[in-house]
MIGUTI-737528 format. One record per residue (C-alpha): residue in three letters; x, y, z. Coordinates in steps of 0.02 Angstrom, whole numbers, plus 50000, padded with zeros to 5 digits. Layout:
N
PT  torvex     px     py     pz
PT     ALA      X      Y      Z
...
//
This chain:
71
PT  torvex     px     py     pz
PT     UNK  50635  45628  50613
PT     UNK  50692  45517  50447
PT     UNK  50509  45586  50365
PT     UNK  50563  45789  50408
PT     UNK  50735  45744  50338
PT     UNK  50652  45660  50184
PT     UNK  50506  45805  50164
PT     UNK  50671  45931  50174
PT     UNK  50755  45847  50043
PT     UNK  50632  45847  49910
PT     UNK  50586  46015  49954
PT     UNK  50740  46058  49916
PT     UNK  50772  45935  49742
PT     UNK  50606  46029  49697
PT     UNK  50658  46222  49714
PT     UNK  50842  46175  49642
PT     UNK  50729  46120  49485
PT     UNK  50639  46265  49457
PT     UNK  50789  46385  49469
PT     UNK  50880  46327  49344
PT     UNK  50704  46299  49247
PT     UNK  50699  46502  49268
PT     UNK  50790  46647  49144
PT     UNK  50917  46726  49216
PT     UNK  51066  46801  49118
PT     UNK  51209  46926  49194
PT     UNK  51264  47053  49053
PT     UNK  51393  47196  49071
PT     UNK  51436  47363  48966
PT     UNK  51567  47469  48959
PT     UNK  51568  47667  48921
PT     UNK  51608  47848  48974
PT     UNK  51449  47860  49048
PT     UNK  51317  47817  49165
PT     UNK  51199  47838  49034
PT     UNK  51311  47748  48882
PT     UNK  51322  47596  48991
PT     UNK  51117  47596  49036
PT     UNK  51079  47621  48868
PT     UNK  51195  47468  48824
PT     UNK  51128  47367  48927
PT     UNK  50946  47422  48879
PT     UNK  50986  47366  48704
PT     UNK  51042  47203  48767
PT     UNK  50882  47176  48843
PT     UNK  50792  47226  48702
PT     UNK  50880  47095  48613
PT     UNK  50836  46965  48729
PT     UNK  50649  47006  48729
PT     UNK  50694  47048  48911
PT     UNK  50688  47148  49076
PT     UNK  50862  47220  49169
PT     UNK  50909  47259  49347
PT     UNK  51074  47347  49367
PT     UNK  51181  47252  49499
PT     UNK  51344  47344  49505
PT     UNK  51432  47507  49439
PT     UNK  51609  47535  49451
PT     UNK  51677  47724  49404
PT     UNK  51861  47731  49352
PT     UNK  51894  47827  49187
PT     UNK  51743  47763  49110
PT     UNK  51592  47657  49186
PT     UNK  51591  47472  49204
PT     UNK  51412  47419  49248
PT     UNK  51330  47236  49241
PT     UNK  51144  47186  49226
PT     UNK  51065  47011  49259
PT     UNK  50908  46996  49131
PT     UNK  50762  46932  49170
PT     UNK  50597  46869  49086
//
């Protein structure tokens, strides 16, 4: 039982290590459109010499959107 509790423990010191070893950055935009916020965000990305998944979208007079970027 101790050597399972030992193996799970540096199992899980090991994963913690390579997330935050990983690229992972959460980005929003603002505009009047679906679109105007995407294209925002795209830019962003650009910037970053990375990729974008959209996570959330909020519609109420205008568009509130955020990203997390990924390499």
């Amino acid at each position: 039982m101790k050597t399972i509790k030992t193996l799970s423990l540096a199992t899980v010191a090991a994963l913690s290590l390579i997330s935050f070893g990983s690229f992972a950055q959460s980005v929003t935009a603002t505009s009047s459109t679906l679109d105007g916020a995407e294209a925002k965000i795209a830019a962003q990305a650009q910037q970053e010499g990375a990729n974008y998944k959209i996570t959330e979208a909020n519609f109420n007079n205008g568009v509130h959107m955020t990203a997390e970027l990924y390499k």
